[in-house]
N, C-alpha and C positions, 0 to 999 in steps of 0.2 A: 877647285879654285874658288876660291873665295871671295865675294863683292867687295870694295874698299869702304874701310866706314868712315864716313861722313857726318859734319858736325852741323845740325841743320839747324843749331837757333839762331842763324842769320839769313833764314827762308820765311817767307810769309807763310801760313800753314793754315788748314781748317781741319775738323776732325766731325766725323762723325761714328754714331754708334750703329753696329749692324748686329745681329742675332741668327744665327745659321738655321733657314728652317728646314722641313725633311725633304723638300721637292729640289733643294742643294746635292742631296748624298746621292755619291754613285753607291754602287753595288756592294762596295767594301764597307760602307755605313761611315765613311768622312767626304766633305765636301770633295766635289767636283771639280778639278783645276779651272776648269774654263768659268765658274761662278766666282771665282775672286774678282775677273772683270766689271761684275756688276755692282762689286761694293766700293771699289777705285774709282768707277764712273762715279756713284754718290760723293763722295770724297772729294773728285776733278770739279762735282759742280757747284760744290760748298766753295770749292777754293776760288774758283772763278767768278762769282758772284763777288768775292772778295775784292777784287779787281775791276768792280763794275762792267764784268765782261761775260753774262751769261751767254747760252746757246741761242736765247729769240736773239741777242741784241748782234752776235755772230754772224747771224742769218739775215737781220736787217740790213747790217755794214757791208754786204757785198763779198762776203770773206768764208768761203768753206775754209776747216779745220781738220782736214783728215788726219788718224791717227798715222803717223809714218813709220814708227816702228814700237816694239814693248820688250820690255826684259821681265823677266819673275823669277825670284828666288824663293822654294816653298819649304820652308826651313819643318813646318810641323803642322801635320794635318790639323785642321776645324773639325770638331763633330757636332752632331745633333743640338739646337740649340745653347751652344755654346756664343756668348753676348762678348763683341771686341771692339775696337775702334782700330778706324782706319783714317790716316792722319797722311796727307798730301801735303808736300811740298814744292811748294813752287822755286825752283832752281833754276832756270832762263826764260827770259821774256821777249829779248829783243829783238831776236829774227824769227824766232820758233819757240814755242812752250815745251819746255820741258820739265812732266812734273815728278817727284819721288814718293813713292809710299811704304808705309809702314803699316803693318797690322800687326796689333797688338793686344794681349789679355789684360783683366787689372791690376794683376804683378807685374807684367811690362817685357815678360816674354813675346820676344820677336817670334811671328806665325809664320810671316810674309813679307818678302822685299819686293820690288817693284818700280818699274820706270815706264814713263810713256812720252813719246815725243810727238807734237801734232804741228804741221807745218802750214802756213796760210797759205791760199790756192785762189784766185780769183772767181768768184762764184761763175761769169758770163765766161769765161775764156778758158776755166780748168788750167790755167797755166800757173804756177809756181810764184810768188811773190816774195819778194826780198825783203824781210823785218816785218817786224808787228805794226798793226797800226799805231799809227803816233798816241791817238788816246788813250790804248788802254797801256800804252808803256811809263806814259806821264801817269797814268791810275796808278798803277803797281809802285812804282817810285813812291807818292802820295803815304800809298797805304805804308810800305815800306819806313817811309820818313815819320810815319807818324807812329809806328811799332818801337821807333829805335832803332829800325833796323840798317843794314849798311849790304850791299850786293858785293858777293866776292870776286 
C-alpha cells in the first residue's frame, strides 16, 4: 500500500543538508533504519525555529511535546557518505504538530517518507492539552502570510 501524495507547496518547510557517516551503517553497509530519526529531528528543528518555537523556548512556555506517534516510508537505502536533504513540512499547527518529511538526493529521488505527530502536555500536570499555544499559531500564520502561503 502506498502513502497518498501530497502537494506540500502550501506548507511552511525548512531543509537541511545531512551526509551519511559510517557509525550510521548497520551491518549490510546501508544506513540504520532507526538513524533516519536523527536527521528528521534536524529538520523538526530547522522548521520550528521557523515558527519562533524552538525546544528552549517549548520548555520555557510550560509545554512538553511529546512525540505521539511516527510513520516511515523507506523507499531506498542511504549508504556510506552519501549527501541528501531532508526537508519538513509543517502540515498542522493548531492543536498538535504535525510535521512531513521528505529525504531526498540532488536528482530529487525520494529516499524517505516520513511523519511525526507531537502533541502538547502540560509540563507541571503531564496532562494533555487542547491546541497549541496561541503564540506560536499566530507565529506560523505570520510566517505562513508572509510565504504566500494559505493552510488547507
Amino acid at each position: 500500500m502506498s502513502m497518498p501524495k501530497t502537494d506540500f507547496s502550501k506548507f511552511l518547510s525548512a531543509k537541511v543538508r545531512v551526509r551519511v557517516p559510517l557509525f550510521d551503517l548497520d551491518p549490510a553497509g546501508v544506513a540504520w533504519p532507526g538513524r533516519y530519526f536523527q536527521s528528521v529531528e534536524l529538520a523538526r528543528c530547522e522548521l520550528l525555529e521557523l515558527g519562533s518555537y524552538r525546544y528552549e523556548d517549548m520548555m520555557s512556555s510550560g509545554i512538553l511535546w511529546p512525540i505521539a506517534d511516527t510513520s516511515v516510508r523507506y523507499l531506498r537505502p542511504l549508504v556510506l557518505n552519501q549527501e541528501v536533504t531532508v526537508t519538513a513540512y509543517l502540515r498542522e499547527w493548531d492543536m498538535r504538530i504535525v510535521i512531513d518529511y521528505r529525504i531526498k538526493d540532488d536528482i530529487g529521488s525520494v529516499y524517505t517518507r516520513a511523519t511525526t505527530t507531537q502533541v502538547p502536555v502540560d509540563a507541571n500536570t503531564l496532562e494533555l492539552l487542547l491546541g497549541s499555544p496561541e503564540f506560536f499559531v499566530d507565529n506560523v500564520r505570520s510566517r505562513m502570510n508572509e510565504a504566500g502561503l494559505v493552510k488547507e
